[in-house]
Structures are given as structure tokens and as C-alpha cells.
N, C-alpha and C positions, 0 to 999 in steps of 0.2 A: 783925408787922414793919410799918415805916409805907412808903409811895409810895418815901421816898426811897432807904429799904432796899432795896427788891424792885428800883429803876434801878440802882444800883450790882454787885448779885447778876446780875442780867439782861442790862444793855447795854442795855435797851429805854427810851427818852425814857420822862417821866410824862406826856408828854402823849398816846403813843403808847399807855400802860396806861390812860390815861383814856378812849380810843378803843376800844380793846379791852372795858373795861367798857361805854362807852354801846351795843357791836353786842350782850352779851349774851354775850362768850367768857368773863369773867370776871365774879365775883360777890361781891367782900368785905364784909367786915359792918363794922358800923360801930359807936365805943367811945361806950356811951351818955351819957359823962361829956362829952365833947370832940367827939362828932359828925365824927372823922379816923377815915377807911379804917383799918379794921387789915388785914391780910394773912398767907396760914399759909401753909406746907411746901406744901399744894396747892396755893394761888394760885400760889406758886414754880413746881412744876410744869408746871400748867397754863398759863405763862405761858412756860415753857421748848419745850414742845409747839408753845406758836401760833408760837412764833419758829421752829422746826423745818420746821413747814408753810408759815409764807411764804416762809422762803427755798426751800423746794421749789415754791413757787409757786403753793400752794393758792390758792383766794377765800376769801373773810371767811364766804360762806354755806356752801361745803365743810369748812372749817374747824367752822364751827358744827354742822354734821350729825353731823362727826367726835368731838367734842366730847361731845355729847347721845348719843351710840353709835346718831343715828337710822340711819345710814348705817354699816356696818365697813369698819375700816380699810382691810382688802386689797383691799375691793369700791372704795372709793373711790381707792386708788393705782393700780387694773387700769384704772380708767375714767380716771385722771388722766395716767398713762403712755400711753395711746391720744391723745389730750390733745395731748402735749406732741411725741410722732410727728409728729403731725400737722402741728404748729405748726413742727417742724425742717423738715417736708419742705416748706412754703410759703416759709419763709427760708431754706434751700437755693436754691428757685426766685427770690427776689425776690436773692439775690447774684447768681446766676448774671445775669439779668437788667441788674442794676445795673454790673457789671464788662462785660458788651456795651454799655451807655450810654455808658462812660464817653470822653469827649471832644467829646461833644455839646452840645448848647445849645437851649434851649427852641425856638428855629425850626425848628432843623432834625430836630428829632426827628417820627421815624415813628411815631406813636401807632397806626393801626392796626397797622402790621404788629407794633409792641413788644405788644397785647392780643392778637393773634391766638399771638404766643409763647408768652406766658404764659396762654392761655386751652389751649393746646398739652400747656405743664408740666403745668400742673394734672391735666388728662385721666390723661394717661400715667403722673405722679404716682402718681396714685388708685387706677391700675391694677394699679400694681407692689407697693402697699403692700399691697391686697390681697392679692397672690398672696405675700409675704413671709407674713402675716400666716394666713394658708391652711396656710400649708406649716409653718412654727411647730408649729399645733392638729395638724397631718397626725403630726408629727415624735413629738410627747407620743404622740397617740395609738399608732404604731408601737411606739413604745417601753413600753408598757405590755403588748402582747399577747406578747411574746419578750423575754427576755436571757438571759444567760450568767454564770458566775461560778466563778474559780480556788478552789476553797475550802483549807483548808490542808492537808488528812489527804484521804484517798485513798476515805472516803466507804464503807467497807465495812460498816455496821451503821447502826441505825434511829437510835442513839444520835449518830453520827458526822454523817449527815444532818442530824439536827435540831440538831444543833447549828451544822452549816454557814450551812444557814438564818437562824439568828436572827443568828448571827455577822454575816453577809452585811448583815440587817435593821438592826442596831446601827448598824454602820459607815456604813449608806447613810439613817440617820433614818428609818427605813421600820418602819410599824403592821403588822407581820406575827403573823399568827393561825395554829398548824397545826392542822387542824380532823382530820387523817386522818394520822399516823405510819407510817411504812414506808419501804420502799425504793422507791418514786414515792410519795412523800407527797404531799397534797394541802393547801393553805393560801389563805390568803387576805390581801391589803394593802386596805386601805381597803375593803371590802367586796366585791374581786373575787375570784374565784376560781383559783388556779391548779394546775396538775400538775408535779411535775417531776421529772426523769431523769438518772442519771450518764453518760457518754461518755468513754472514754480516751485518751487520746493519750500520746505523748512524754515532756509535759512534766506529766503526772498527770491527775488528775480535771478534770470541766466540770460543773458543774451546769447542766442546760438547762430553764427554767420558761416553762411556757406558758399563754395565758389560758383557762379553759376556756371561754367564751362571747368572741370576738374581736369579735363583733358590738356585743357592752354598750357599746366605747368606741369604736365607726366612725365617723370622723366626717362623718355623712350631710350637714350643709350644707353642703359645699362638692362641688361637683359633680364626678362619677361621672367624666370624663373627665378632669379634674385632680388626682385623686384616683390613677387609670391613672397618669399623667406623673410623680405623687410616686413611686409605686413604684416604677417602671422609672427613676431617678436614684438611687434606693438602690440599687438592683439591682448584681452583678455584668456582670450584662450590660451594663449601661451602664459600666461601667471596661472590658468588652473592646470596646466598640463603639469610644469612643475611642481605646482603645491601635489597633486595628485601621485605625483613620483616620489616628492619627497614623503607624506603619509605610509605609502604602498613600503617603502624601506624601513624607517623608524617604528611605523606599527606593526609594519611584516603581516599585512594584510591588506589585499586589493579592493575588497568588498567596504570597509571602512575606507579608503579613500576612495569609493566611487561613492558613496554615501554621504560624505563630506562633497565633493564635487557637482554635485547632484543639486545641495544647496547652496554653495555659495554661488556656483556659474550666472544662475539668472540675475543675483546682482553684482556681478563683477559687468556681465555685459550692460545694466542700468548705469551701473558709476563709472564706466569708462570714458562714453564719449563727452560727462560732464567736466573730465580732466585732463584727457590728451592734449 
């Protein structure tokens, strides 16, 4: 197809596809009779892709990485999403900033004190994103050493089991391997290991699977102390801590919310790890 084709197909100027070719995202051959660009189905594609990536925001050289498969994709959108966090959390700051400005005039503005603000934002910024960013990894990671699952049959045979399982694996996209059949069979998702058990209640069966090495996915870079504070916010305990603080104010009495506390704790900590 010639330039003019692949503008019309595209949306994208020729001079924009011409640009695109002199960086090296595109490569057409040329008719040896007429010496005009021809253009194929890939060029099309390939040309549908750059347009995907810019209006995502890529650069011309990430774009190029992506392109050449130097870089993959998800590796380059994980890096490009950190990226663009980043970039909201400083135009976050530079509005907030800019709406305190507003009705000033070049005299009378306080330039130190308007740096010392945003030299302020930034700090505390940086700080927060972090710990969002902590807690995220903390969260995956939790989630991978325990869950739970309603399966539909009541789980009484090796066949019932294994079937629950893969059921489970299907529905949730999950590379589930059962390396050991039985009533606690043992399996594995993406190379880890797990066990798992039935438990009754009520309302039928639970399936409860656990990692057999909880260590393999701990995640040790973020430190040991904030690591403490992610668990104890999952916790049950921290839903009675609250409830306990919020009673101790509205009632204006400590004795009634340790009293209340007192009973619900034992089943908060029963119904928790049925739902985490």
C-alpha cells in the first residue's frame, strides 16, 4: 500500500510516518521500478502499535526498545507506570501549589516560602508513594502464602478435590500443577508449592491452601518493622482495636468497649482467615 494509503488507514500525517521511519520504528521497502515506499499489513500494524504507545506516552527510544523486543512489554509498562505515578504525584503538587498562588502577582510573591512548600510536597510525596508502593508488594506477597475457596461439591473424594482445584485454577487464570492427589493434596501455581485442606461450616466446604515455604515470597526489602505494621492492619485485631476506640468515644466508656471487645474478638479472629 502506498504512504497515502497507510494516512488514511492510520489517522497518522505522512509526514508523522516519515518521522517514524527516519527514528527506525518503521522499515518499508521500496518498488524497484518507481523507487515509492510500498507498505504491508505489518507496516499497518506496526504503525497501529506506535500510535498505541504514544498516546500512552511512551518515548520514541522506549517505543524503539519495544519494537526490537530489546526490552518486553510488561517489563517496560511496569517501569513506564512508576513513570507516570510519579509524574501525577508532582502535578498533584504543582496544582495544589498553583491554586495557593492564585491572586498574586509577580511582587508580591514569596518565592522562598512557595520552594520551601514544595521542596515540602516533594519530601513527603516520596514518602508516601513509597509506603503505598511497599504495601502493594507486602499485599501480592500475603496473598500468595494463604487463600480460601467455596468449591461446589462438598469435597469428599480425591476425584472431588482435584477437581475443585483445577476448577478454582480455570476460573482464576491460574498454572496449577497437582504434583500429589489426595485428600490434602499438594500442587503447585507457578512454581510454588502448596497444601491444602477441607474445613466445614454452614454453608459447605472451604478449601484452605497454604504455601509450603512462606519464606520463598517474603518480601525482605522492605523493612522488618513495616512489614510488623502491614500485618497488624490486616489483622483482626486491628478491626477490634478500632471498633474498641470507636465504642470507648461514642459511649464515653472504656469498660463497655472492652466488654463488647471481649466478645466479638474470638470471632473476628474465627471469620478472618476464612476471608483474607
Amino acid at each position: 500500500m502506498t504512504i497515502n494509503e497507510l494516512e488514511s488507514r492510520t489517522d497518522i500525517t505522512k509526514q508523522n510516518i516519515r518521522f517514524y521511519e527516519r527514528k527506525g520504528l518503521l522499515h518499508p521497502s521500496r518498488n524497484e521500478v518507481n523507487n515509492y515506499r510500498e507498505y504491508t499489513e505489518e507496516d499497518f500494524r506496526t504503525l497501529q502499535t506506535i500510535k498505541v504507545l504514544r498516546k500512552l506516552d511512551f518515548s520514541i527510544e522506549d517505543i524503539r526498545n519495544i519494537l526490537s523486543e530489546e526490552t518486553p512489554l510488561d517489563v517496560s509498562l511496569e517501569q513506564h507506570l512508576k513513570d507516570l505515578q510519579q509524574r501525577q504525584q508532582e502535578l498533584d503538587a504543582c496544582i495544589v501549589i498553583c491554586k495557593g498562588l492564585l491572586g498574586s502577582d509577580i511582587r508580591s510573591l514569596d518565592v522562598n516560602d512557595t520552594l520551601y512548600k514544595m521542596e515540602a510536597m516533594e519530601r513527603n510525596g516520596g514518602k508516601f508513594m513509597s509506603i503505598i508502593q511497599d504495601y502493594k508488594k507486602f499485599a501480592v506477597s500475603e496473598g500468595k502464602k494463604r487463600f480460601s475457596f467455596k468449591p461446589d461439591t462438598m469435597v469428599r473424594s480425591t476425584d472431588e478435590f482435584t477437581e475443585a482445584l483445577l476448577q478454582y485454577a480455570s476460573e482464576n487464570d491460574l498454572n496449577l500443577v497437582i504434583t500429589k492427589p489426595g485428600m490434602s493434596p499438594v500442587f503447585e501455581i507457578d512454581g510454588l508449592e502448596y497444601t491444602a485442606m477441607r474445613t466445614f461450616d454452614r454453608f459447605g466446604a472451604t478449601v484452605n491452601c497454604r504455601l509450603t515455604h512462606p519464606e520463598d515470597v517474603e518480601t525482605k526489602d522492605i523493612p522488618k518493622a513495616r512489614r510488623m505494621l502491614y500485618r497488624f492492619l490486616r489483622s483482626p485485631l486491628f478491626i477490634a482495636v478500632i471498633l474498641l476506640v470507636y465504642l470507648a468515644v461514642t459511649r464515653q466508656s472504656l469498660w463497655a468497649a472492652l466488654l463488647v471487645g471481649a466478645i466479638i474478638l474470638p470471632y473476628l479472629f474465627w471469620m478472618f482467615p476464612r476471608f483474607k
